[in-house]
C-alpha positions in Angstrom: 26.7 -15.6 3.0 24.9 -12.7 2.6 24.9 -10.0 4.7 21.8 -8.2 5.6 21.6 -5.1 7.7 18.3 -3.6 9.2 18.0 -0.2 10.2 15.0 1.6 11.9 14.7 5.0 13.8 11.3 3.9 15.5 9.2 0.3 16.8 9.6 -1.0 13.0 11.9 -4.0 11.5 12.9 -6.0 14.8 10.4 -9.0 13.6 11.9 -8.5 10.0 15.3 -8.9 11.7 14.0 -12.2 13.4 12.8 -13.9 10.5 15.6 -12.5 8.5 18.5 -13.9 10.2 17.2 -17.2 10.3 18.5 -17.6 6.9 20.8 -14.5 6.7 24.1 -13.1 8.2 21.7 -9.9 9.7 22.4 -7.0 12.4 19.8 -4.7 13.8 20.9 -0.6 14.1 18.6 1.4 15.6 19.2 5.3 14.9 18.0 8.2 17.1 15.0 10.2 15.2 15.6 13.9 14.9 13.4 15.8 17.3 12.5 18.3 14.2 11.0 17.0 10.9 12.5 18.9 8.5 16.2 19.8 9.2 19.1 20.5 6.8 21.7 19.2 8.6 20.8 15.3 9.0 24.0 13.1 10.5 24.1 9.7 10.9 25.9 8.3 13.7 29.5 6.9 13.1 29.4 3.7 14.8 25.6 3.1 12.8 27.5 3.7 9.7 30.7 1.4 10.2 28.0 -0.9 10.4 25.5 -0.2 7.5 28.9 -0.3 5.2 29.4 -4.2 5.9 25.9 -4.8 4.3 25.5 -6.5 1.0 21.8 -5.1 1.4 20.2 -2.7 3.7 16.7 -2.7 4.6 15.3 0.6 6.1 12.5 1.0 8.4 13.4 5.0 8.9 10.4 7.1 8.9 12.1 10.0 8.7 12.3 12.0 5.3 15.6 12.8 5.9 17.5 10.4 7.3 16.3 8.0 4.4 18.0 10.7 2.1 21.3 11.0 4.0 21.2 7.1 4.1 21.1 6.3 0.2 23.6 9.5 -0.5 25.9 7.7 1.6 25.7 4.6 1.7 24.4 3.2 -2.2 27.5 2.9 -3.8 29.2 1.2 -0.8 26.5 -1.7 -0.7 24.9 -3.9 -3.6 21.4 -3.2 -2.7 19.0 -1.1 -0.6 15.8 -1.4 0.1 13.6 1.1 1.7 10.6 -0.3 3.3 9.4 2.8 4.6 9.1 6.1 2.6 6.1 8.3 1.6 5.0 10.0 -1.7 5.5 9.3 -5.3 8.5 12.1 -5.8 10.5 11.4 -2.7 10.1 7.7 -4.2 11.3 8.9 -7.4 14.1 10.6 -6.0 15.3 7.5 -4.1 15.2 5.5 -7.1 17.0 7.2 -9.3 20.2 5.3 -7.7 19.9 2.2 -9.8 20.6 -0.1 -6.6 17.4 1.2 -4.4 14.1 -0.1 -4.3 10.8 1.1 -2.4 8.7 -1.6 -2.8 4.7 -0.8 -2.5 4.6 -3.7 -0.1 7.5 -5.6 1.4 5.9 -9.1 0.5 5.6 -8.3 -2.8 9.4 -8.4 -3.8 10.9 -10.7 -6.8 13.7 -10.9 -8.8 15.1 -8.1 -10.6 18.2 -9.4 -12.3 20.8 -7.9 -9.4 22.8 -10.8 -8.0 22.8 -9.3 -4.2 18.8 -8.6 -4.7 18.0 -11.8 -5.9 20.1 -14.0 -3.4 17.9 -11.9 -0.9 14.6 -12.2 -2.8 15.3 -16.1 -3.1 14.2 -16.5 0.5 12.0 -13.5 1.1 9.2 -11.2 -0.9 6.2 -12.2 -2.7 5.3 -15.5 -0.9 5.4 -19.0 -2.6 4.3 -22.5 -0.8 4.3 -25.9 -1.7 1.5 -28.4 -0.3 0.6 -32.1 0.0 -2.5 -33.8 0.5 -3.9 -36.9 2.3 -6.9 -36.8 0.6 -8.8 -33.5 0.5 -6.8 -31.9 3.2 -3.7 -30.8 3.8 -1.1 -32.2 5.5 1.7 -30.2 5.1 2.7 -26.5 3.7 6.3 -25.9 2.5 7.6 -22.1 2.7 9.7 -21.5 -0.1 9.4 -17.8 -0.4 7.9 -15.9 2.8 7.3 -12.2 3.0 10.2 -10.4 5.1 7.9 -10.0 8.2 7.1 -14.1 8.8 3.4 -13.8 8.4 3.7 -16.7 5.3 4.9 -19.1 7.8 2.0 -17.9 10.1 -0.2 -18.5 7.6 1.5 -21.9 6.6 0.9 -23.3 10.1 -2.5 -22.8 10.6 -3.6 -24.2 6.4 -2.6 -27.7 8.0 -5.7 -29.6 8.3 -7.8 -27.6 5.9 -9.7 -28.7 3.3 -8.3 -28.0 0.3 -11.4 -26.6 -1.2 -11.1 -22.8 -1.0 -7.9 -23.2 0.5 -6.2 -19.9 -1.1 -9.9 -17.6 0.7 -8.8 -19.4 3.7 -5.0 -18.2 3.7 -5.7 -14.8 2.3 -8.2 -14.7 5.6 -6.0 -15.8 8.0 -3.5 -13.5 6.8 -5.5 -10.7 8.5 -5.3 -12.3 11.9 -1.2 -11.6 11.4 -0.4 -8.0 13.1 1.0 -6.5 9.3 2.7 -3.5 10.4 2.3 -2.2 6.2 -0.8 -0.1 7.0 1.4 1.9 9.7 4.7 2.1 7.6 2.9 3.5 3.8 0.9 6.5 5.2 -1.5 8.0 2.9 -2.7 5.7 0.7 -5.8 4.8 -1.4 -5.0 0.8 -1.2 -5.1 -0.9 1.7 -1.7 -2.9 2.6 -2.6 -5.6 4.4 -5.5 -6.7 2.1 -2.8 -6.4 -1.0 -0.9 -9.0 1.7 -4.0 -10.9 1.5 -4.3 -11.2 -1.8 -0.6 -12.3 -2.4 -1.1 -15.4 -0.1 -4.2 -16.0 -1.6 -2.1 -16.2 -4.9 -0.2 -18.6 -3.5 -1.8 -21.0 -2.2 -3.5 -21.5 -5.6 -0.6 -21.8 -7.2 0.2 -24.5 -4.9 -3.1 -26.0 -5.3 -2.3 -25.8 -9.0 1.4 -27.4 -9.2 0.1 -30.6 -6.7 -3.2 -31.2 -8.9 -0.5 -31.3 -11.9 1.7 -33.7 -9.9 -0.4 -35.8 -8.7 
């Protein structure tokens, strides 16, 4: 089974971590911040590391500049994959990504396959949402969650579709998505485009697929 590790150094990724090891082998590390921002000697403790070096893939929720840094150097050719779900600026992304095996996703439910055998066993269960529905009559009666973003809010959104009409079914799920407490806005600093309606849109998106593959079924 896959082994997934989360790591945070503030209140981010313990409801990834719950939805995540529903279907995952997954361990939580929380890392003390540095008091300073910018410091040149960054350690991460031992007993985190022993840790983050059983992952297949790490998911980081570090908001600090540096510890993400220290993290990749040391850690992305001992793991298959790394994703870092928190980082800010188009040159420290840059920098990240140039180790082929780490990814800093715009949006953390808007992952899919890239052709990497640890990614994709990961990205089969979790990233850009896809549902399956049926219908008695013009309503639904049940949602499938194939694909849910990391943080749960598809199954959130699954829950309450049952019942609905299934005429603008996909406005309705891209507008209950915004009752969900997204933490994206808070974790992408800086930006033009807001998060949580990109969230919105993506489950819009698929409940319209949905809609799509059960009119052509049925």
């Amino acid at each position: 089974m896959l082994k997934v590790v989360i790591v945070t150094d503030g209140n981010y990724g313990d409801r990834t971590y719950n939805i995540i090891c529903k279907e995952f082998d997954c361990e939580f590390v929380e890392i003390e911040q540095p008091d300073c921002m910018f410091i040149e000697d960054v350690e991460i403790h031992s007993d985190a590391m022993k840790i983050l070096k059983t992952a297949d893939l790490i998911i980081s929720y570090i908001l600090h500049p540096d510890l993400v840094l220290e993290l990749v150097e040391q850690l992305h050719d001992k793991v298959g994959w790394i994703i870092v779900g928190a980082w800010k600026g188009e040159g420290f992304k840059n920098q990240l990504e140039q180790y082929e095996n780490v990814s800093c996703p715009e949006n953390m439910c808007d992952l899919e396959e890239n052709g990497d055998s640890v990614f994709d066993e990961f990205v089969s269960k979790f990233g850009k949402p896809i549902v399956e529905i049926e219908c008695e009559g013009n309503r639904v009666s049940e949602v499938r969650v194939l694909r849910s973003s990391p943080c749960g809010s598809t199954f959130f959104v699954a829950d309450e579709m049952v019942g609905e009409d299934i005429n603008n079914l996909p406005i309705k799920a891209g507008l209950k998505l915004q009752h969900y407490p997204c933490r994206a806005p808070k974790l992408r600093l800086f930006v033009d485009e807001c998060k949580k309606e990109i969230a919105s849109n993506f489950h819009s998106d698929a409940f319209e697929d949905a809609i799509e593959k059960y009119n052509q079924k049925n």
